[in-house]
C-alpha positions as CSV (number, residue, x, y, z in Angstrom):
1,X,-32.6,13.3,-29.1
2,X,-29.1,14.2,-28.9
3,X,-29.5,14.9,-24.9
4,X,-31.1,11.1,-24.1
5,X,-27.7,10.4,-25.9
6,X,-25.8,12.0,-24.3
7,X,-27.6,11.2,-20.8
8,X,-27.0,7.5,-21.8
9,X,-23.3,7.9,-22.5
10,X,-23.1,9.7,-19.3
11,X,-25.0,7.0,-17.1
12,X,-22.5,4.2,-19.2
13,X,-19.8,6.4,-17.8
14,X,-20.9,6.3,-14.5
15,X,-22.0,3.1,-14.4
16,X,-18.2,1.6,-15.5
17,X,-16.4,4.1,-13.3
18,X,-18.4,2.3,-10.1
19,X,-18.1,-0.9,-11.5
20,X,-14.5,-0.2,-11.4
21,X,-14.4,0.7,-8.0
22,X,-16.5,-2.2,-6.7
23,X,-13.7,-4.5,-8.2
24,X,-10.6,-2.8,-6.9
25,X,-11.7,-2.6,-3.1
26,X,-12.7,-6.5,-3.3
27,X,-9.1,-7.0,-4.4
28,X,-7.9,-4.9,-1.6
29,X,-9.8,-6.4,0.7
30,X,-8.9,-9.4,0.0
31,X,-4.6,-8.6,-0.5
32,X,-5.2,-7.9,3.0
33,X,-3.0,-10.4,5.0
34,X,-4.7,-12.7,8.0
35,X,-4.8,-11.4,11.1
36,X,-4.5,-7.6,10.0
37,X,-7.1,-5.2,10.7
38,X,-7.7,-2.6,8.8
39,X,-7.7,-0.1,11.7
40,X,-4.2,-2.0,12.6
41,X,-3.4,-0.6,8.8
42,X,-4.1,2.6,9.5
43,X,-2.0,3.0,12.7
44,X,1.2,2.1,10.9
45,X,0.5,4.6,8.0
46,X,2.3,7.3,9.7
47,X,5.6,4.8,10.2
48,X,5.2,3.8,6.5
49,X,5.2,6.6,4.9
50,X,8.6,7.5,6.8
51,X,10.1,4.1,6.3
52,X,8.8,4.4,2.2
53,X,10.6,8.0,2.2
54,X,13.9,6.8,3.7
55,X,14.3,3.4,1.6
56,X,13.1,5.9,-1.5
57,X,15.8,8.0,-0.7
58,X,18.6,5.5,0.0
59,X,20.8,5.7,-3.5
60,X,22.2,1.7,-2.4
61,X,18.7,0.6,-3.2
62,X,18.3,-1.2,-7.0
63,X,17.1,1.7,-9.3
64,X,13.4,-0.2,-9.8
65,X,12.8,-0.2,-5.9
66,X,13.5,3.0,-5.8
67,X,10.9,3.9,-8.7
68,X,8.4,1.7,-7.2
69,X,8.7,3.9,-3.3
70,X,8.7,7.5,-5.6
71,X,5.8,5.6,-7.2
72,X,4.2,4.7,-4.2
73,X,4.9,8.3,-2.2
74,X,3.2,10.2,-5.3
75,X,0.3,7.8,-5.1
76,X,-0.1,9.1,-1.3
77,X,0.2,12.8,-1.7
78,X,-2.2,12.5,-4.7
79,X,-5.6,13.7,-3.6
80,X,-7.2,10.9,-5.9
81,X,-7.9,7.8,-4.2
82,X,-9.0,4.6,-5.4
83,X,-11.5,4.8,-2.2
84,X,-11.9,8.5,-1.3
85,X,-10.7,9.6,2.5
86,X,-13.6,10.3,3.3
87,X,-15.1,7.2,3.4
88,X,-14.6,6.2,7.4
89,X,-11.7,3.4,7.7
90,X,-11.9,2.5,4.4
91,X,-11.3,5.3,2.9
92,X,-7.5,5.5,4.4
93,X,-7.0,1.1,4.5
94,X,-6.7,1.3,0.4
95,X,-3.5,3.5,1.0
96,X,-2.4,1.2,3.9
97,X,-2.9,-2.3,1.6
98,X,-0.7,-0.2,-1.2
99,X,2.0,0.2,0.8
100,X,1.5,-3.2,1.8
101,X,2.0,-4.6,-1.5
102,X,4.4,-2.3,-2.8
103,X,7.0,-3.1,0.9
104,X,6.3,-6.9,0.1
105,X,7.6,-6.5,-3.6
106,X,10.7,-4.0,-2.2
107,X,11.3,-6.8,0.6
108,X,11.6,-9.1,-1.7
109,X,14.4,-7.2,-4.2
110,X,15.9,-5.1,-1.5
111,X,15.9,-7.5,1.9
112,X,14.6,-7.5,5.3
113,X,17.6,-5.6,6.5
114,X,17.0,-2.7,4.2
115,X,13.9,-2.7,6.1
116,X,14.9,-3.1,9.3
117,X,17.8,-0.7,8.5
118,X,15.3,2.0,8.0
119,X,12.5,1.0,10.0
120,X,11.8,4.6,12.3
121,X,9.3,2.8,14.8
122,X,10.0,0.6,17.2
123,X,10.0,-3.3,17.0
124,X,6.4,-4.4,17.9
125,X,5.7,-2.0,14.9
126,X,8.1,-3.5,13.0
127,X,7.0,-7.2,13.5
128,X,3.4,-5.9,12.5
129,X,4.8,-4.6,9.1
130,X,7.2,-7.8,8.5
131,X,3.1,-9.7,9.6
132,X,1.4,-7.0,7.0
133,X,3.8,-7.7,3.9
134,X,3.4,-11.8,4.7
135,X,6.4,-12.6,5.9
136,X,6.0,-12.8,9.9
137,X,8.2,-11.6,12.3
138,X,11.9,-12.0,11.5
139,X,14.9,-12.6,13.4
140,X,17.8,-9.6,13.0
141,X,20.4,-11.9,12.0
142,X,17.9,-14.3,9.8
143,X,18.9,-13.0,5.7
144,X,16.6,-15.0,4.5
145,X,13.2,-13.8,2.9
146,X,10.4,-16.2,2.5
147,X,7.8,-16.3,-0.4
């Protein structure tokens, strides 16, 4: 008796845990800007996670952007994924559409030059991550941030 319980609770478990994770890669897949592919996404990882460090580290930046990029880094080096690695492309895009989200947010507080300022890449990289945060490609000398 107590083991169907238990076998129940356990499948109830299981059952919300993959329900959960059916719902957060729709909403990935779908905060995933027009025109970006997710194996576009996984190129500029690398160049993210450099540009994320330098802006985390960068004491001029508003104290909640910075918590947001230490946020974001811990995220990355966590082994726990919301879609694991190993998964092919998909398993690394739901880190790429994080960083995505979380840039757009520090873009938005911080400014495109802060970006630009510590962009490590070179500019057609750049231009892809102004197009991957939805803001297009941006003029140096344009201050102004749409959305």
């Amino acid at each position: 008796m107590i083991w169907r319980e238990l076998l129940v609770t356990l499948a109830g478990v299981v059952a919300g845990v993959l329900l959960l994770w059916l719902v957060l890669v729709g909403f990935l897949l779908l905060r995933r800007p027009d025109g970006t592919t997710v194996t576009g996404l996984t190129r500029l990882l690398p160049d993210l996670i450099r540009l994320v460090t330098r802006l985390a580290r960068d004491r001029t930046m508003p104290r909640g952007v910075r918590v947001r990029l230490w946020s974001l880094l811990a995220y990355l080096a966590c082994p726990i994924d919301l879609i694991p690695d190993f998964i092919p492309v998909l398993g690394y895009a739901d880190d790429a559409i994080i960083v995505a989200v979380v840039l757009r947010s520090v873009l938005r507080r911080a400014g495109a030059d802060a970006v630009r300022a510590h962009w490590p890449g070179g500019t057609d990289g750049l231009d892809a991550v102004f197009r991957l945060i939805g803001t297009g490609p941006r003029h140096p000398t344009d201050r102004r941030v749409p959305g």
